[in-house]
C-alpha positions as CSV (number, residue, x, y, z in Angstrom):
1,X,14.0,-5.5,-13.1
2,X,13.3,-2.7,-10.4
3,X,13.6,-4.3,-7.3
4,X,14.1,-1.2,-4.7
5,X,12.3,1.7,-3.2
6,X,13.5,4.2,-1.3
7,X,17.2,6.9,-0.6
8,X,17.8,6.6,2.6
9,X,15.6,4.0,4.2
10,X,15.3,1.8,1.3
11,X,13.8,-1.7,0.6
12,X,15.1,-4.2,-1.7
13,X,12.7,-7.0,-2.0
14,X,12.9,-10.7,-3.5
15,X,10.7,-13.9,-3.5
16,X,7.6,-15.2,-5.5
17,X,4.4,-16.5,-4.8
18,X,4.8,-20.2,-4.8
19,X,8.7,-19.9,-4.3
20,X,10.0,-21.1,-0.8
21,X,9.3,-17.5,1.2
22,X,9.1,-13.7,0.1
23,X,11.6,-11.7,1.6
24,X,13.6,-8.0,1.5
25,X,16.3,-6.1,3.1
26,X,16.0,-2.9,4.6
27,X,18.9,-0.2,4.6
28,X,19.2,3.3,6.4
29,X,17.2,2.0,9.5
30,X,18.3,4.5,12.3
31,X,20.0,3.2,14.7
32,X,18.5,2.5,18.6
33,X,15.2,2.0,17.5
34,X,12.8,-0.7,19.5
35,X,12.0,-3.0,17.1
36,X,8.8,-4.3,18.8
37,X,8.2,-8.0,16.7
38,X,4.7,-8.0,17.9
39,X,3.6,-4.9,16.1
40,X,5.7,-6.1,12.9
41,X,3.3,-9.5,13.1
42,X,0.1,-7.5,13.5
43,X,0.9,-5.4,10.8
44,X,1.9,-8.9,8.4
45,X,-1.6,-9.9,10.2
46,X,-3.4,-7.5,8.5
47,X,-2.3,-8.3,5.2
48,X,-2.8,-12.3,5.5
49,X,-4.9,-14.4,3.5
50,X,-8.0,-16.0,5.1
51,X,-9.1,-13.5,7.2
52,X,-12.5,-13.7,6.5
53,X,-15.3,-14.7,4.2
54,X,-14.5,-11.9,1.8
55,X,-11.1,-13.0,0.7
56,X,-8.8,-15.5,-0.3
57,X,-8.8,-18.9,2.1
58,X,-5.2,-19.5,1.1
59,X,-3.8,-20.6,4.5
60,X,-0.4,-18.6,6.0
61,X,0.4,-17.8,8.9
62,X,2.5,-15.5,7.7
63,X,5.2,-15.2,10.3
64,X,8.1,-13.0,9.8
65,X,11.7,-14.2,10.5
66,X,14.1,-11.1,11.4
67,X,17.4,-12.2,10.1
68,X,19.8,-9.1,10.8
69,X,20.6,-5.5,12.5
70,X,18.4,-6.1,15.3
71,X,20.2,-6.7,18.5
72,X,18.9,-6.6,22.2
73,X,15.1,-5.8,20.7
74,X,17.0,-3.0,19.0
75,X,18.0,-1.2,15.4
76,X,21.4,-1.3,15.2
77,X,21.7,0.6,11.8
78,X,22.6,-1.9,10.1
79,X,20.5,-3.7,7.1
80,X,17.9,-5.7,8.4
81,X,17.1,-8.9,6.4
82,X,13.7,-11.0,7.2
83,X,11.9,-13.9,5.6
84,X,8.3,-15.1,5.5
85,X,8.1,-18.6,4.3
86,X,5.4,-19.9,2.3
87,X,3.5,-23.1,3.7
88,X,0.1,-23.5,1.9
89,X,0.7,-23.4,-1.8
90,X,-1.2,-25.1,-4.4
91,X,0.7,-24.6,-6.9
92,X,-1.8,-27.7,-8.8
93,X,-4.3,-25.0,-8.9
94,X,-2.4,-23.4,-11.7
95,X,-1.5,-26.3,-13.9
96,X,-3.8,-25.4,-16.6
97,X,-3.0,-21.9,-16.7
98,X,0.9,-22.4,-17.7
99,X,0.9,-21.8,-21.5
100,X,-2.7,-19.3,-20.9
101,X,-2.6,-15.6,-20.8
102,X,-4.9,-14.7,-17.7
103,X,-6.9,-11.2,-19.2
104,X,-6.0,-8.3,-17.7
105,X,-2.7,-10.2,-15.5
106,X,1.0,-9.4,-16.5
107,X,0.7,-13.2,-18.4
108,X,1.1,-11.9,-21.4
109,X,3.7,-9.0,-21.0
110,X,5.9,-11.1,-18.7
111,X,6.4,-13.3,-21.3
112,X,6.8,-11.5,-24.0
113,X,9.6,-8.9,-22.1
114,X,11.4,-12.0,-20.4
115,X,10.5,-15.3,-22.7
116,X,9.8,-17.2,-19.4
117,X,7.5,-16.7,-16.6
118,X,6.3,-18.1,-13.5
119,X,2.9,-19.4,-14.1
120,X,2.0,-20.5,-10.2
121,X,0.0,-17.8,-8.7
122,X,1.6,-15.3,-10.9
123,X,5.1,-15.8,-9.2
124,X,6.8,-12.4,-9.4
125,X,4.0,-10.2,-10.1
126,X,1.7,-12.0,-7.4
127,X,0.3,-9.6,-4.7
128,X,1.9,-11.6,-2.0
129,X,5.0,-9.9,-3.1
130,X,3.5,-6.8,-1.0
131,X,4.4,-9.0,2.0
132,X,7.5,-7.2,2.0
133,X,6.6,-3.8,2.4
134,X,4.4,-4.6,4.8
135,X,6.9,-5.9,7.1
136,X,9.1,-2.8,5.7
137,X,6.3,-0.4,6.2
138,X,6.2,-1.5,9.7
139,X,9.4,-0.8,10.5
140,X,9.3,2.9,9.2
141,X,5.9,3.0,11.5
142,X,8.4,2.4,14.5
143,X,10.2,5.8,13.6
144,X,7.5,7.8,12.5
145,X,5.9,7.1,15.9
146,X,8.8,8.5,17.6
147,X,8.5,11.4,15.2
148,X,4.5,11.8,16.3
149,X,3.7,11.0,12.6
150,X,0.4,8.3,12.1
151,X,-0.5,6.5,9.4
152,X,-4.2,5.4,8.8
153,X,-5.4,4.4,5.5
154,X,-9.5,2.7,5.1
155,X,-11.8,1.4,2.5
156,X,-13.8,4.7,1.5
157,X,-15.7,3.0,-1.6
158,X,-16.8,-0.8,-3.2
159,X,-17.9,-0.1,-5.9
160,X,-20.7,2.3,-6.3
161,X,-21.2,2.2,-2.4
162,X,-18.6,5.2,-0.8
163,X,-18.9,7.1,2.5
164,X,-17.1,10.2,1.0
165,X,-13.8,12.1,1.5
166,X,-14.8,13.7,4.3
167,X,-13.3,11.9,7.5
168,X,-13.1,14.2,10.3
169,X,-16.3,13.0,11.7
170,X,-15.3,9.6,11.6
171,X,-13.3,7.7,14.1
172,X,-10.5,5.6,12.0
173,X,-9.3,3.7,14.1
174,X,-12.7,1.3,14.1
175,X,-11.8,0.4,10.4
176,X,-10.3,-2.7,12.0
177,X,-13.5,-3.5,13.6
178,X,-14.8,-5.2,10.6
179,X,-13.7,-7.3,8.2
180,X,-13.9,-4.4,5.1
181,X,-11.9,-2.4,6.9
182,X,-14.2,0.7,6.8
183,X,-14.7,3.2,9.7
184,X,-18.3,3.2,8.7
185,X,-20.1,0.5,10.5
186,X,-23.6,0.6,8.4
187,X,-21.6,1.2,4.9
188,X,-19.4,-1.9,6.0
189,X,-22.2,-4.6,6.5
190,X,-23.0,-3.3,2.6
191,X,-19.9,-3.5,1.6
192,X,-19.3,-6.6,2.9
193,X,-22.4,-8.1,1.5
194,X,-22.0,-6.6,-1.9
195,X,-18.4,-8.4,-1.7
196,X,-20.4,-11.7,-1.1
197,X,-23.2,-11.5,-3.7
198,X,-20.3,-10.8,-6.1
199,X,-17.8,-13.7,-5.1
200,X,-21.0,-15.9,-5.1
201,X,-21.4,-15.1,-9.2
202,X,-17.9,-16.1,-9.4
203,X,-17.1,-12.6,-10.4
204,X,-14.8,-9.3,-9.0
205,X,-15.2,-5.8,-7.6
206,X,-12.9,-2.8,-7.2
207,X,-12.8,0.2,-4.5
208,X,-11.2,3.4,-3.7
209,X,-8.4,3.4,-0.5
210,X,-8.3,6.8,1.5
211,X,-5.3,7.3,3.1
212,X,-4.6,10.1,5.7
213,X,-0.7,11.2,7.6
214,X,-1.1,13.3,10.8
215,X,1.5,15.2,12.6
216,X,3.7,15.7,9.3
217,X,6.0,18.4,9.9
218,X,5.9,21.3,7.1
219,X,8.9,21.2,3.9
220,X,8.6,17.0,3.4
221,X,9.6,16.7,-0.3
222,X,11.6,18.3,-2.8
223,X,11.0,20.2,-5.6
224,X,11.5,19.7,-8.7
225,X,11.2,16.1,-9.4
226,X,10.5,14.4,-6.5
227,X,7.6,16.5,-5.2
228,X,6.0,14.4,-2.1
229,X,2.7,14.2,-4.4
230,X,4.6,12.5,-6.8
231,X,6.5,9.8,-4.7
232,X,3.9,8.8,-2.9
233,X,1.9,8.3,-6.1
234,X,4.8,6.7,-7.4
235,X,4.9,4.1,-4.5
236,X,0.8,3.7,-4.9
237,X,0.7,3.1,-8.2
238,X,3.2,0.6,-7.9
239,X,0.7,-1.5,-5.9
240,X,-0.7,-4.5,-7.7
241,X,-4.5,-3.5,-8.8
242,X,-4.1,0.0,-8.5
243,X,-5.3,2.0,-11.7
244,X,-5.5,5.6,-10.1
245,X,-3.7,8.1,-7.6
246,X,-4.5,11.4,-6.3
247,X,-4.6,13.5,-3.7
248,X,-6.6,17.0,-2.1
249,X,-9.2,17.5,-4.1
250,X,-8.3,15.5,-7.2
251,X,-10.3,15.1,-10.3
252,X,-13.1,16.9,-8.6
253,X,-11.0,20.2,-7.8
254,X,-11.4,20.7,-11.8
255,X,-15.0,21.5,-11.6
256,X,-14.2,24.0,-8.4
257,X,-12.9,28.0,-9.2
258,X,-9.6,29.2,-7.8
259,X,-11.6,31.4,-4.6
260,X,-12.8,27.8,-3.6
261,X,-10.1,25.5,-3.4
262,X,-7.3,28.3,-2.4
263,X,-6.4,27.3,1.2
264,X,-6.2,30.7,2.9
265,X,-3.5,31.0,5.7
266,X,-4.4,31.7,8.9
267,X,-3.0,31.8,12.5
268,X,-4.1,29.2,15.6
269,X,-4.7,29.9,19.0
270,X,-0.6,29.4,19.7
271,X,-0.1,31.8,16.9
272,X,0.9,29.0,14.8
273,X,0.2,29.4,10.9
274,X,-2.3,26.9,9.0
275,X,-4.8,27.3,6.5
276,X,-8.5,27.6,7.4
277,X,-9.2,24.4,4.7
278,X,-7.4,21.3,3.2
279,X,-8.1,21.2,-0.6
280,X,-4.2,20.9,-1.2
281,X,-4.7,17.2,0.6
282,X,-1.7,18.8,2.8
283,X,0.1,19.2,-0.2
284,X,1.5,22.4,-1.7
285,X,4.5,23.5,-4.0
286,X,5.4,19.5,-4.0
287,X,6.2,20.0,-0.3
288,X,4.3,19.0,3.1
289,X,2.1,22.3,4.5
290,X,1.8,20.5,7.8
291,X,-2.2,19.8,7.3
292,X,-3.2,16.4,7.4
293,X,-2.0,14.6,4.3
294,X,-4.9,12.9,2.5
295,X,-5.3,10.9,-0.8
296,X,-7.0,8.3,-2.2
297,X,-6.2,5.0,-4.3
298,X,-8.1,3.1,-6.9
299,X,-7.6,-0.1,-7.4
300,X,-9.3,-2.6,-10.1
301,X,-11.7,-5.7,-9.4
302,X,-9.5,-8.3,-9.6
303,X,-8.6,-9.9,-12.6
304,X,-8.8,-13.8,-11.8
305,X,-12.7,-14.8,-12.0
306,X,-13.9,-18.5,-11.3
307,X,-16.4,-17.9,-14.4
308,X,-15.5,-19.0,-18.1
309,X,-13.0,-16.7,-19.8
310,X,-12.3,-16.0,-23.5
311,X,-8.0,-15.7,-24.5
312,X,-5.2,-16.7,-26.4
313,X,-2.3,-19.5,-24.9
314,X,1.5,-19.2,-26.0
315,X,1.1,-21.1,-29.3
316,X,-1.4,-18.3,-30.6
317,X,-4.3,-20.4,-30.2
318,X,-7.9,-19.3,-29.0
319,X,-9.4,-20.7,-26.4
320,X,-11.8,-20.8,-23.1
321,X,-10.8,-21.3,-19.6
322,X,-11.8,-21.3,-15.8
323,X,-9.4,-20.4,-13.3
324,X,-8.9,-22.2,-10.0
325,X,-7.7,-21.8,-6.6
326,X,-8.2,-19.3,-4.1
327,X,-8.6,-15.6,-5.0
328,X,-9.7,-12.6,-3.2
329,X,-13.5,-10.9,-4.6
330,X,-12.5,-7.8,-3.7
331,X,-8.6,-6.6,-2.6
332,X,-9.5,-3.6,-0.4
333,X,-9.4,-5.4,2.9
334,X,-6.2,-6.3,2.7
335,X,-4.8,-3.7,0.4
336,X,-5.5,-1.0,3.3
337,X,-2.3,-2.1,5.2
338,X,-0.1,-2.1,2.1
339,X,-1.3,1.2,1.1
340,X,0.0,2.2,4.8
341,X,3.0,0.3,4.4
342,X,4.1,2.1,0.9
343,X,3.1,5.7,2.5
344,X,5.2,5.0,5.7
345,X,7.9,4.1,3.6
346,X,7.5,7.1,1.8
347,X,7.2,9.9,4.7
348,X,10.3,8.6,6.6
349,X,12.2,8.1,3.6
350,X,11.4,11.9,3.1
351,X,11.5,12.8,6.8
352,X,15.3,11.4,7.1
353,X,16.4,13.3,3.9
354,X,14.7,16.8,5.3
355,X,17.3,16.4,8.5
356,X,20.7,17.1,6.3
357,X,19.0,19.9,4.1
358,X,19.6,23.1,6.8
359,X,23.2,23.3,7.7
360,X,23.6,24.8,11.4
361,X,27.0,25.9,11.5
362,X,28.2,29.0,13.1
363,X,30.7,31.2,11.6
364,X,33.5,30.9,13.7
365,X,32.9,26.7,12.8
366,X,32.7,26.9,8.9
């Protein structure tokens, strides 16, 4: 079992749902960084159950324990270990799921692939796992700031209900203003009561994430097989729910000729070069352009739905169940900060790798 993400900063994570905590440990940390503890909590804030109406009422607080290479509120370059107990499980909830395959959860292919499986919560393959990079994610955040590199991801659809790709106009940062997460205020309240008229039928909904990176330097990535493109999708789709990646255009560029979608390169005011568009979503030759990078993620409703279901248990037996317990409608709201996480993760993974790839010798020092 893949456990690890990452070259040079790299997180190994560990823990299950209705274990005693989640945890990981972070290598390739640079050195001398402020670790501000606040900020890490915020971001673990972000991601916590019982926010609001809209999702799960499971009760953590969620707090983070910092367990190694910090020292004086500082990176020392050394692996940094961290915990986040859990404190609110109910694992009773899940009694009469243990010999049930759950349609559409990893029930089934767990136990098939393993012969044994942790039926509380999903254990392993539980969403609380993301905990982890989130506290991981956060960390890169504290480099990439130094670096002048951002981070914002929102919720763009529920749905059928979307505010488009287009984001320029839009100011971000309220996203957190409500509890969808979407910099839309009018779209949010719909969301937001589409989310409740579902959860109220005892049913799901999915969503599309857009993501955007500002103040990415040009050459991130590397050709041939680990284009940027294709880790950060890698690192998306490995997100519980997700079913769909892409990035610029997407899917839509297909129905667009070549003399639209080509970016042409021009200079700025500083005599800089850019491009005069952003189809390539930042994005070209599997390397960074230095546009903003955008793309999008979709993830599924969610699976678990407190309404009767149809499926097989271990013994090969058809049957009917409800599930019970406390489940999210909708994951968007607190899949934005975990799509973050993953894409911070990502870029400074990339970022450290693109320092070593020029040598600046001179020839009297070769």
């Amino acid at each position: 079992m893949s456990n690890s993400i990452g070259k040079i900063f790299r997180l190994t994570t560990f823990g299950e749902s209705h274990g005693v905590g989640v945890g990981g440990v972070v290598d390739g940390m640079p050195p001398g960084i402020a670790i501000d503890e606040d900020f890490i909590q915020a971001e673990l804030n972000r991601r916590r159950p019982g926010q609001s109406a809209i999702t799960t009422s499971r009760n953590e607080a969620d707090k983070v324990e910092l367990l190694s290479g910090v020292f004086e509120g500082k990176s020392t370059g050394c692996p940094i270990g961290f915990v986040v107990r859990n404190t609110n499980q109910h694992s009773n909830d899940y009694d009469n799921l243990r010999d049930l395959f759950r349609p559409s959860h990893a029930d089934y292919t767990y136990h098939e692939k393993y012969g044994i499986r942790d039926h509380r919560g999903g254990g392993r393959s539980s969403a609380r796992i993301t905990i982890s990079r989130c506290v991981a994610g956060a960390l890169a955040k504290l480099v990439l700031r130094q670096a002048g590199i951002s981070v914002r991801a929102y919720t763009m659809q529920v749905g059928s209900l979307t505010i488009g790709r287009e984001y320029r106009h839009l100011n971000l940062a309220t996203a957190e203003e409500n509890s969808v997460r979407c910099p839309d205020p009018a779209m949010a309240e719909r969301m937001e009561n589409l989310i409740k008229e579902v959860k109220k039928d005892g049913d799901t909904i999915g969503g599309v994430i857009q993501c955007v990176v500002t103040g990415c330097p040009v050459g991130l990535g590397s050709p041939e097989f680990d284009k940027l493109h294709a880790r950060l999708g890698k690192a998306m789709l490995g997100i519980n729910a997700v079913k769909g990646f892409e990035y610029g255009e997407g899917f839509e560029g297909v129905t667009m000729r070549g003399s639209e979608q080509n970016d042409i390169f021009t200079l700025d005011a500083d005599g800089n070069i850019t491009t005069a568009t952003n189809h390539s979503g930042g994005i070209q030759g599997g390397l960074s352009n230095g546009q903003d990078i955008v793309f999008r993620v979709a993830f599924k409703p969610v699976a678990t739905l407190l309404r009767n279901q149809q499926t097989v248990d271990t013994r090969r037996n058809e049957t009917e169940f409800q599930a019970r317990g406390r489940h999210d409608p909708c994951v968007l709201p607190r899949a934005v900060p975990i799509v973050e996480a993953m894409a911070a993760m990502v870029i400074l993974d990339e970022y450290l790798l693109n320092q070593g790839v020029r040598f600046n010798g001179t020839e009297t020092g070769v």
